[in-house]
C-alpha positions as CSV (number, residue, x, y, z in Angstrom):
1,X,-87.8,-73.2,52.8
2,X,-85.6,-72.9,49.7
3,X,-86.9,-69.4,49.6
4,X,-85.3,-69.0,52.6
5,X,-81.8,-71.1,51.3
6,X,-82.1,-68.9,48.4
7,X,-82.3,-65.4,50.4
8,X,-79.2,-66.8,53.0
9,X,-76.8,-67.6,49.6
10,X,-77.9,-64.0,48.5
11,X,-76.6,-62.8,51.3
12,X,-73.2,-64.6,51.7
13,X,-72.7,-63.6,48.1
14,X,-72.9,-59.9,48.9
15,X,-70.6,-60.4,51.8
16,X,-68.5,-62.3,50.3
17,X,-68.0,-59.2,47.0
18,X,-68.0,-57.0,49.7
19,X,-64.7,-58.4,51.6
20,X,-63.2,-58.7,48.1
21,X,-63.4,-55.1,47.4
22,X,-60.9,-53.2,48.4
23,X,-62.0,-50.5,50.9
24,X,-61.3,-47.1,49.4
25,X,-60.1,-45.0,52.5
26,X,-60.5,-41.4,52.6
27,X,-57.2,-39.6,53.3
28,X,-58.6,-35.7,53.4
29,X,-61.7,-33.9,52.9
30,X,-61.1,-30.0,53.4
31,X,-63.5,-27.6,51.9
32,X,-61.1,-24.8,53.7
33,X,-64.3,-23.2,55.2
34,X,-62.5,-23.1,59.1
35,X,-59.5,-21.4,59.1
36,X,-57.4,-21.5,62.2
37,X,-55.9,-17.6,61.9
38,X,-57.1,-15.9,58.7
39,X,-55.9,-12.2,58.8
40,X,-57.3,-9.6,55.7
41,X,-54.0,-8.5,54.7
42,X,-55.8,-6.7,52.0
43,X,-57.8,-7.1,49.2
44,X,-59.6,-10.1,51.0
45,X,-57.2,-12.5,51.4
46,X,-54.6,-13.6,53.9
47,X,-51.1,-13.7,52.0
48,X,-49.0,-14.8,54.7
49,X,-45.9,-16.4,53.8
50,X,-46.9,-20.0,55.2
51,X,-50.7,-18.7,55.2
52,X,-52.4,-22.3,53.9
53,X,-50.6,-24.3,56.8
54,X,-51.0,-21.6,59.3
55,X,-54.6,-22.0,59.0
56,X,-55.1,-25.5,57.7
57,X,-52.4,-27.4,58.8
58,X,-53.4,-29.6,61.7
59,X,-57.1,-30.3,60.1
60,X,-56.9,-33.3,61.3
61,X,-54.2,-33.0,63.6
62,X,-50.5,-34.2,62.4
63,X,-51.4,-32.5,59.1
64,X,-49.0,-30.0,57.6
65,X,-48.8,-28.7,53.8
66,X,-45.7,-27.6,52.1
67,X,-45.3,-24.4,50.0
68,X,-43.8,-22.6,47.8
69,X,-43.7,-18.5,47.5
70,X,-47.2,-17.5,48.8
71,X,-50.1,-19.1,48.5
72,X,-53.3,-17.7,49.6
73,X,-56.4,-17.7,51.6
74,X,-59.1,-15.8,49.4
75,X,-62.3,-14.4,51.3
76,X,-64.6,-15.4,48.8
77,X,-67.4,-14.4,50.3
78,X,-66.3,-11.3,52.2
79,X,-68.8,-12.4,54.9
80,X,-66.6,-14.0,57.3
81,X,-63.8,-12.4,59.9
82,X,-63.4,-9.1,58.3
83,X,-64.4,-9.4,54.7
84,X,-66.0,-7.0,52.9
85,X,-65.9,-5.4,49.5
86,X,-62.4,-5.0,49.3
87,X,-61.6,-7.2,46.3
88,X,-62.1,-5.0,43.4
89,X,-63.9,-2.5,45.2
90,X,-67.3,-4.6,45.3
91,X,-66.0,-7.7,46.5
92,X,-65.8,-11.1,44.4
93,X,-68.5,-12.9,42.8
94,X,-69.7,-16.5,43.1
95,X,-72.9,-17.3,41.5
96,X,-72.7,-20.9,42.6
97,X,-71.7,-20.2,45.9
98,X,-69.6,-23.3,45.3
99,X,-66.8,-21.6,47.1
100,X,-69.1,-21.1,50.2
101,X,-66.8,-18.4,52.4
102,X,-62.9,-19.2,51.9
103,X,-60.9,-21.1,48.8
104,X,-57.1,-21.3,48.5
105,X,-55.5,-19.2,45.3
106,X,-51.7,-19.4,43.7
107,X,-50.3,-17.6,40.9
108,X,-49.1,-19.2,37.8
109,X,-46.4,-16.8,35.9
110,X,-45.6,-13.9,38.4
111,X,-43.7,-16.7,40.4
112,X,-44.2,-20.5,40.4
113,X,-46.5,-21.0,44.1
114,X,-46.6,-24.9,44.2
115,X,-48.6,-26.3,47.1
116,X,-47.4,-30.2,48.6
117,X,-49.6,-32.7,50.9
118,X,-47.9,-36.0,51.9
119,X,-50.0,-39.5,52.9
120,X,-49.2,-42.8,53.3
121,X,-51.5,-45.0,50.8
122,X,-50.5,-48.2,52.2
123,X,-50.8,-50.5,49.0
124,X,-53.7,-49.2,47.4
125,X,-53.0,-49.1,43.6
126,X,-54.8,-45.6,43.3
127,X,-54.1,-42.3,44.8
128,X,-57.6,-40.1,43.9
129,X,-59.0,-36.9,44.0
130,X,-61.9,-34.2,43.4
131,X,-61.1,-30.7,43.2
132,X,-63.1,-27.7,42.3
133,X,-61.1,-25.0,40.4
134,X,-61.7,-21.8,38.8
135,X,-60.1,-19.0,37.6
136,X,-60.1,-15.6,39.3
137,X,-57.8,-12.7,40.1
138,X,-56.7,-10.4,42.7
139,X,-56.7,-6.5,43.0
140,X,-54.3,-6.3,45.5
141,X,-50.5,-7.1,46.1
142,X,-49.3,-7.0,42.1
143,X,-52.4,-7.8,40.2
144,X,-53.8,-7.9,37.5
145,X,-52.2,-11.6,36.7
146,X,-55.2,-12.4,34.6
147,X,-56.3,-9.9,31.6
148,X,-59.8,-8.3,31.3
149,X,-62.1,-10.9,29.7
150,X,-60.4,-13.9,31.6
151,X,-57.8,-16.5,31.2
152,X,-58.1,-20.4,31.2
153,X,-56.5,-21.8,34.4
154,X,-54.6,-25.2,34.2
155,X,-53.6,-26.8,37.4
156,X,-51.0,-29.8,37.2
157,X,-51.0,-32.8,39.6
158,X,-48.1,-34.5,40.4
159,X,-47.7,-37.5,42.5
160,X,-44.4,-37.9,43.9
161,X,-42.6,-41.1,45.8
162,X,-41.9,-40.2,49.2
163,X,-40.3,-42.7,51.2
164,X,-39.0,-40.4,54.0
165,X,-42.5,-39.2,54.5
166,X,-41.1,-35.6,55.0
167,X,-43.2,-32.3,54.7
168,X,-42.4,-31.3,50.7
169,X,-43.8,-30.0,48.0
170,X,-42.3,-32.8,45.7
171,X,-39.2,-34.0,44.4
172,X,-37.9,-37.0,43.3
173,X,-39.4,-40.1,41.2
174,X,-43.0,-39.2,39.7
175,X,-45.2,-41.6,40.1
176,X,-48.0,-40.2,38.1
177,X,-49.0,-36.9,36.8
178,X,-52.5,-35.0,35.3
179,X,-53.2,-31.7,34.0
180,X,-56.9,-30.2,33.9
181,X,-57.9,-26.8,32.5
182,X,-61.3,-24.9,33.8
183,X,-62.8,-21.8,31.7
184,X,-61.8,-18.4,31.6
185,X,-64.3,-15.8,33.8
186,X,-64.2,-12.5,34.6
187,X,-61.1,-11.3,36.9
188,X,-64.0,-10.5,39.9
189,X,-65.7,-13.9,39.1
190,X,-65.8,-17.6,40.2
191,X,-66.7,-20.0,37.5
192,X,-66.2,-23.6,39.7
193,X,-65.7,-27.3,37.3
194,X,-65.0,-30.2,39.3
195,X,-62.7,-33.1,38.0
196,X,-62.5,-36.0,39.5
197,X,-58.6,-37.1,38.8
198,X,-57.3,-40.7,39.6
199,X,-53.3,-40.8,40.1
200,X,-51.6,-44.2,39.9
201,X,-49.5,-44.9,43.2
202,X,-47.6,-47.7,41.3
203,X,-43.2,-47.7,41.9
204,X,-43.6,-46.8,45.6
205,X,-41.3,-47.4,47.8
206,X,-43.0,-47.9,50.9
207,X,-46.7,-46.3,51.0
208,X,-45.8,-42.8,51.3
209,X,-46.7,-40.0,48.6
210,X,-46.4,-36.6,48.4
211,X,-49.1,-34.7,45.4
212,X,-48.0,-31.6,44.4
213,X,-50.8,-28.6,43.0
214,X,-49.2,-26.3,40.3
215,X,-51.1,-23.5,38.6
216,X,-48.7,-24.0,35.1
217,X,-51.1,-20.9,33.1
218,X,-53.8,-18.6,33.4
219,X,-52.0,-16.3,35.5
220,X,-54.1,-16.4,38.8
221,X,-56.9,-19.4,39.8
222,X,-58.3,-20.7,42.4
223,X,-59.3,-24.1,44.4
224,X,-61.3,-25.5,46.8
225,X,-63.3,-28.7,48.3
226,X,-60.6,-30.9,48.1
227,X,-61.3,-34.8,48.9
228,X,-58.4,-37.1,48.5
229,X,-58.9,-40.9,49.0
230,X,-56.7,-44.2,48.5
231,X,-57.9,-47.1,46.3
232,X,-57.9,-50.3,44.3
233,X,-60.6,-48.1,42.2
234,X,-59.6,-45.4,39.7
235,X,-61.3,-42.7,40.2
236,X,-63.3,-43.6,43.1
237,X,-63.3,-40.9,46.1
238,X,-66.0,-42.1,48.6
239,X,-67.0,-45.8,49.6
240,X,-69.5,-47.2,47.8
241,X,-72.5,-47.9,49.5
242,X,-71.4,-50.8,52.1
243,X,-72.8,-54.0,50.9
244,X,-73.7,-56.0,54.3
245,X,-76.2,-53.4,54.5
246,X,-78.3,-53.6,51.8
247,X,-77.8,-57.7,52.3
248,X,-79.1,-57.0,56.1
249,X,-82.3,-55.3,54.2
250,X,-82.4,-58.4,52.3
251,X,-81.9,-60.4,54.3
252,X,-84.8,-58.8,56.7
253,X,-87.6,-58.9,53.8
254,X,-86.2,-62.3,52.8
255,X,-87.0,-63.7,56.6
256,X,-90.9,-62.0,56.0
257,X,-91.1,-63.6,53.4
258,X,-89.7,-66.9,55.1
259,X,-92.4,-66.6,57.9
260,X,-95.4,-66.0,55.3
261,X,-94.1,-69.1,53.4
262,X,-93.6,-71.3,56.6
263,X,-97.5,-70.2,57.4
């Protein structure tokens, strides 16, 4: 019977951690592999002037990025809705396939391409997120922007107070800000490193954000798999494994082991 006690207090205890941890809510996950319109306006990307929100705005619906100057939609596969080889004449390279079909690209020095997504944290204390990035070039539309032999790309986050909640790329009080650098490939080539970057949310005004993604060097880079979450947990991007369920599994073999002891 105490066995039993025992196994119930176990129990309570895990629920009772679980409630006090804050939930860590995931605000977008896009790994930009269903674009709504992608066109091949050469060179294997779509360079539209509003290209990133005419394909991925609405996923989920309400959705909209801001942008500044172009940024595009690279083909990075050439497998999918017209690709081919038409990135320097063989096509681009990715040995990890960690950009899968499609990845979103901005220049650095040519002209500043900022890209802006606005959420409402509520009063989480962290505003995280993973990001794959990776340098690479075009051939088309004013290239090369990154010399033979590669260039580093470092990308900038800024997280911006936005009590309006309006589409922007950013303006305003900064709220928190981190800069990460990949390593330099071949202009053809995808070299992916994920980082994992938590952004303080603290001196909001009312729960609404805006993070702003700037390429500040390595003339041309890419990004992809993007998953954004709000949390009490720096750092922290997914839910941990819910508690009650690993207590319910507990809490099963515990009332086994109550019936063999009863016996």
């Amino acid at each position: 019977m105490n066995h039993w006690i025992g196994a119930l207090a176990c129990v309570t205890a895990l629920t009772s951690a679980t409630t006090a941890h804050a939930s860590t809510v995931v605000l977008y996950d896009q790994d930009f592999e269903n674009p709504a319109s992608y066109e091949n306006d050469g060179g294997d990307l779509d360079i539209d002037s509003d290209a990133v929100n005419q394909n991925y705005g609405g996923q989920p619906p309400g959705f909209q990025f801001a942008q500044a100057f172009t940024v595009e939609v690279l083909n990075v596969s050439g497998s999918e809705r017209g690709g081919g080889t038409a990135a320097h004449g063989t096509g681009w390279s990715d040995p990890t396939g960690i950009g899968e079909n499609f990845a979103i690209g901005m220049l650095s020095s040519a002209q500043n391409d900022l890209l802006g997504l606005s959420f409402n944290v509520g009063d989480a204390d962290f505003f995280n997120l993973s990001i794959d990035i990776s340098s690479v070039d075009l051939s088309t539309f004013g290239a090369p922007f990154v010399p033979v032999g590669g260039s580093v790309p470092t990308f900038q986050f800024t997280l911006f107070d936005n009590p309006s909640g309006n589409r922007t790329t950013g303006s305003g009080t900064v709220l928190d800000q981190a800069t990460v650098s990949g390593v330099a490939s071949e202009r053809e080539v995808f070299d992916w490193r994920n980082f994992v970057i938590p952004l303080s949310t603290t001196g909001n005004t009312n729960g609404n954000v805006t993070l702003r993604i700037d390429l500040l060097s390595g003339g041309y880079a890419a990004f992809d798999n993007l998953l954004i979450a709000a949390s009490d947990t720096a750092g922290e991007v997914v839910d941990p494994i819910p508690l009650p369920a690993a207590a319910w599994m507990f809490l099963a073999g515990a009332a086994v082991l109550g019936r063999k002891l009863k016996r």
